[in-house]
C-alpha positions in Angstrom: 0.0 0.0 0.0 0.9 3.5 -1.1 0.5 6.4 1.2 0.9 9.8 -0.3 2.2 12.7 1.5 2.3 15.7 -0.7 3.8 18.2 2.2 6.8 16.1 2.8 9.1 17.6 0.5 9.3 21.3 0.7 9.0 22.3 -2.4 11.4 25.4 -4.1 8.8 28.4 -3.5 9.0 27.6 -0.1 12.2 27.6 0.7 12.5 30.7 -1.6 10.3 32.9 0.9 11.7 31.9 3.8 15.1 33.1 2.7 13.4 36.0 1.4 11.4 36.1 4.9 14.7 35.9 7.3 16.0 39.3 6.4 12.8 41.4 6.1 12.0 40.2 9.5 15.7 41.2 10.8 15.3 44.5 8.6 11.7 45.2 10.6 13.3 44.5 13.5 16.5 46.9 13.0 14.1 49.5 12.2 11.9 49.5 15.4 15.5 49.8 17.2 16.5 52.8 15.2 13.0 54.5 16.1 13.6 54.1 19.9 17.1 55.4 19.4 16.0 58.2 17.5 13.3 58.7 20.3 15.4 58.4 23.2 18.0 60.8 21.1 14.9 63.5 21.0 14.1 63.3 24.4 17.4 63.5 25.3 17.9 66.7 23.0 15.0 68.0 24.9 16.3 68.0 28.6 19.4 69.2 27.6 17.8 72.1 25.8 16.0 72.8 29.2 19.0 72.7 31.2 20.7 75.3 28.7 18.1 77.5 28.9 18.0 77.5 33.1 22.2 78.0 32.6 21.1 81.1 30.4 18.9 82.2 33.0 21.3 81.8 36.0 24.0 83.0 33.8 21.8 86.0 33.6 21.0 86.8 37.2 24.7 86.3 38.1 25.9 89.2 35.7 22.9 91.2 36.6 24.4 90.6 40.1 27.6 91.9 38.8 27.3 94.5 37.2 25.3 96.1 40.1 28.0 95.5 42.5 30.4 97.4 39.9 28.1 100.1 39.1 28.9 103.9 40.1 29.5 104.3 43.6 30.1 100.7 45.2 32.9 100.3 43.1 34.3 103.5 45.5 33.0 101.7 48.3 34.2 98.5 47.7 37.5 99.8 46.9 37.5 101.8 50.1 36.2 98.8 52.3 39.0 96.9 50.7 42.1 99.1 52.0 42.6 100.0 48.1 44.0 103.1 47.0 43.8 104.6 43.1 46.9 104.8 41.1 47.5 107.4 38.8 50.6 106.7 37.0 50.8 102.6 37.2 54.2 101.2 35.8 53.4 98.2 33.9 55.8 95.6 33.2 58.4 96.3 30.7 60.4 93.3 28.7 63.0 95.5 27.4 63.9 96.2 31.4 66.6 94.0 32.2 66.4 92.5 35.9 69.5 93.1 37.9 69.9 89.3 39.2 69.6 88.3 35.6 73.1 88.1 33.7 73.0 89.0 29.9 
């Protein structure tokens, strides 16, 4: 007796589209990774644009702080309260001046 199995030998299609089925499902695959890369890279851009922008803002304050400290008459008074006294012909360092412990 003769018992036919027609399923038994895969036949060429179907090998065929599962070599043709092995790389799309790798490709999908790669492709949802990208996405959550790329997603994770946005969000990532985001709180870093947020910590810029408080920088900015403290950067801000602290040279609003400054400049009112040096403004008009609390530079005197810091100067004063500092023992500091204004000079009104400063000699700055010359290199032509040779140093009397150096030897030509």
């Amino acid at each position: 007796m003769t018992f036919i199995q027609p399923n038994k030998e895969s036949s060429l299609f179907a090998r065929l589209n599962i070599l043709l089925l092995i790389p799309i499902f790798f490709g999908l695959v790669s492709l949802v990774i990208l996405y959550n890369q790329a997603v994770s890279t946005n969000h990532e851009i985001g709180t870093a644009r947020e910590k810029l922008e408080l920088v900015e803002v403290e950067s801000a304050e602290l040279k609003e702080k400054l400049f009112s400290l040096l403004s008009g008459d609390k530079v005197s008074d810091l100067v004063a309260s500092a023992g500091l006294i204004s000079d009104k012909n400063p000699e700055y360092f010359n290199p032509q001046k040779q140093w009397a412990f150096v030897s030509p």
